[in-house]
N, C-alpha and C positions, 0 to 999 in steps of 0.2 A: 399440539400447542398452536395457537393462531396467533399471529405476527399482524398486526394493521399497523399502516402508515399514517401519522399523524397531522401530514400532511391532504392525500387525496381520498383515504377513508379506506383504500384499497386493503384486501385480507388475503392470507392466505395462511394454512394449516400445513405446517414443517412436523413431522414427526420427533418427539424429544429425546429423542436419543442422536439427533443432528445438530440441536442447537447446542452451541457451547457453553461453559458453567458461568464462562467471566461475559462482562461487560461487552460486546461488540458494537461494529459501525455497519447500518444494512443501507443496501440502496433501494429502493422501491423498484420494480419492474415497471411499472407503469407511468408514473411521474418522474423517475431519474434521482426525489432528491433524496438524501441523507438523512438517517435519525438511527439514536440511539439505543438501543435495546438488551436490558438486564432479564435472562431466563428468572434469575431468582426473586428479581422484586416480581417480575409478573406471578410466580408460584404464591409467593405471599401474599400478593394479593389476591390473587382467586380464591386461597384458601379462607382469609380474613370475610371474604364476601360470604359465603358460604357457611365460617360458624358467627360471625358475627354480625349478619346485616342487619337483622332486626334491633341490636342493643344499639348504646349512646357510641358518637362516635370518640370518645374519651376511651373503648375500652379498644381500642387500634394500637396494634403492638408498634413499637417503634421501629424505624427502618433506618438505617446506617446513612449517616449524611453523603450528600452527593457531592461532586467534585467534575469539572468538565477539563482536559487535557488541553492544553494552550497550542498544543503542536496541532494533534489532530481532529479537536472537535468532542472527542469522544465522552458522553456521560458515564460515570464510575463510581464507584462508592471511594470514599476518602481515602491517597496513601501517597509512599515515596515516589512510585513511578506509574504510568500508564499503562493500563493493561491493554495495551490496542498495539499503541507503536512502542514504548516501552522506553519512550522519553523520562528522564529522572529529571523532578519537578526541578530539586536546587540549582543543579548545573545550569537546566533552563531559563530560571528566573536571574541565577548570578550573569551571565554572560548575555542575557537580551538587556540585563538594568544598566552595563556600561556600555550601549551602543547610545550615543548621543542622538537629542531628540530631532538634530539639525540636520539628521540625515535623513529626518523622512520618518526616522522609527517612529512608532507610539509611546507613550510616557511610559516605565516602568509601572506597576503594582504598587499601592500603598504599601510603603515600607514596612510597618508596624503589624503589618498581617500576617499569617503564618499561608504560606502557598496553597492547600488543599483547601483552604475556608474562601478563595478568589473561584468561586464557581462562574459568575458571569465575565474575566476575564478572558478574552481570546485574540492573541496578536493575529493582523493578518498575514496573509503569505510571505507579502512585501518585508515584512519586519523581520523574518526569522534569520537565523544563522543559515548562510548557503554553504551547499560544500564544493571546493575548488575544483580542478580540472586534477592534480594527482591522488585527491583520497576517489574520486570517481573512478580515475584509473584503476588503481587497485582494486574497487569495486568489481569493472569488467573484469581483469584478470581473473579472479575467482569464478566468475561464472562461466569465463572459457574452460578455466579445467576442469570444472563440474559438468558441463554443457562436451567437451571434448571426452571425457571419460565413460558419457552415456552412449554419446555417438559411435565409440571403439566398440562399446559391446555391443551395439544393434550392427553394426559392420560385419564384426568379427560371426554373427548370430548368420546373419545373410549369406554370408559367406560357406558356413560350416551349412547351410539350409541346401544351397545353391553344388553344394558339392555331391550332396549326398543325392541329389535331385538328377542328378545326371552329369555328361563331362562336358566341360565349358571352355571348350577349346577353339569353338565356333567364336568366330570375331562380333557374332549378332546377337549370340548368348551373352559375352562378356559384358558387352556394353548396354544388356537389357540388366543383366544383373547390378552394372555399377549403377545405372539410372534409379532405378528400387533403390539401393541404398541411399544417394546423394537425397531421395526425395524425400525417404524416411528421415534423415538428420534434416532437413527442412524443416520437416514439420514440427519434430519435435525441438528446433531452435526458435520456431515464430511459437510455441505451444506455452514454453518455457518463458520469454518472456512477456508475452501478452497476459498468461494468465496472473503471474506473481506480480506484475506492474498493475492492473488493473484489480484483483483483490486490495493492496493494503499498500501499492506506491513501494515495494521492498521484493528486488531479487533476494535466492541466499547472499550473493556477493555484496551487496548494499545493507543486507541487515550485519554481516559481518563487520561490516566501518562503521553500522552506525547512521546510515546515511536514506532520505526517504523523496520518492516523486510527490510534489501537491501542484493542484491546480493553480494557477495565478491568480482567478478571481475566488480562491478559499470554497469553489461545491467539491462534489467525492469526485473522485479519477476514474471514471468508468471505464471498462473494457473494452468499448471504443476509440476513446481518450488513449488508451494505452497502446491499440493498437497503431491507430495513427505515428504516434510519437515513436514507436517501435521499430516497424517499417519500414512505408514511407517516405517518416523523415529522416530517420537514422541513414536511410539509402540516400537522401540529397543529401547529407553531411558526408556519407562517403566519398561519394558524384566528384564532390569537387577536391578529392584528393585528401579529403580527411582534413580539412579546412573547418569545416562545421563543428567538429569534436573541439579541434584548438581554441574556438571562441569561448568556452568555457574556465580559459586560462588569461581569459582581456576584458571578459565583460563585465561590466558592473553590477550585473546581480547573477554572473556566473552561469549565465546561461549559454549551452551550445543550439547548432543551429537548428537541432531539431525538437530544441525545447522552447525555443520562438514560434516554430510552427503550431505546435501541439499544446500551449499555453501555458506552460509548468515550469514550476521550479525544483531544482532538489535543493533539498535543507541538511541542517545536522541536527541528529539528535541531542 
């Protein structure tokens, strides 16, 4: 199946047994930006082209109304929640319609409309729900015991490796062998969260509350992006004693200091 970006024209052929069945958000490799892409309406249409190009365009089978997700951009066919980030429209429409307009939000959705028919509506980042400094916490908590529980078994792995390998009684051994571990739990702590930040803005511990990274000026959170913010900056919000984390719990749009750096915000679902 070939994927083009609607943007720079750019193609490229993914095998269809990698693309997924529902709606996604891709980023272009070459341009950086964002677009929407449904496997299914593309198969419908290839198909349509195929038995029907030559007839009137009246005999075009009907295709399920579109719907674009307020949280993340996302094009989708009509429903209760998004299939990307998995925001539920009502909750989102009810709690963005009572943030006052005086605070900068944008005006609510025409009342009288039913939520999935507001295609062209999309708050920007500024306007969404942030999430505070303790459901964040809780967020990290989960990813340390998931992130701590990976690391014991590649320990515990090295270790039962390191034994069998020979006797490590030597002082130069030991400490070759803890260096190998410590680097392997490196990796797979910048691995862990670089990659989940920068696919979809959601560790497991974030999708658990609920809770997602977006850019400040509303383009996708690239890999990049995520690593910087990751890091970095997480490492200068350390630096100063864990100062930087706190600012998350005083700032006004909830930002800590390394998501000033890294230009993001987290929201709630």
């Amino acid at each position: 199946m070939k994927i083009a970006c609607p943007h720079c024209g750019f193609s490229r052929d993914v095998p269809d047994d990698r693309v997924p069945d529902r709606p996604v958000k891709v980023t272009c490799p070459k341009c950086q930006q964002g677009f929407s892409f449904d496997k299914n309406d593309t198969m419908v249409a290839g198909a349509f082209d195929a038995t029907f190009g030559d007839r009137p365009a009246a005999a075009a089978p009907e295709t399920a109304a579109q719907t674009v997700c307020p949280a993340c951009g996302l094009a989708q066919p009509e429903g209760d929640a998004c299939a990307g980030c998995g925001v539920i429209y009502a909750r989102w429409a009810a709690r963005h319609a009572a943030r006052p307009e005086a605070d900068g939000g944008s005006p609510p959705p025409p009342a009288g409309e039913s939520f999935p028919g507001r295609a062209a509506y999309r708050a920007a980042p500024a306007d969404l729900p942030k999430a505070g400094f303790w459901i964040r916490f809780v967020a990290s908590m989960i990813d340390g015991l998931l992130l701590g529980a990976v690391q014991f078994v590649i320990g515990l792995m090295l270790g039962f490796a390191g034994g069998a390998a020979g006797d490590f009684e030597d002082g130069g051994a030991s400490f070759a062998l803890f260096a190998i571990t410590w680097l392997c739990s490196m990796v797979v702590s910048v691995t862990y969260y670089v990659f989940f930040t920068g696919y979809n803005g959601q560790t497991p511990g974030k999708m658990a509350v609920r809770i997602q990274v977006v850019r400040t000026d509303g383009t996708p959170l690239t890999y990049w992006r995520a690593f910087v913010r990751e890091i970095p900056a997480k490492f200068v919000s350390a630096l100063i004693l864990g100062v930087g984390y706190l600012m998350a719990a005083f700032d006004r749009d909830k930002q800590a200091l390394h998501d000033r750096i890294a230009g993001t915000y987290v929201i709630r679902l």
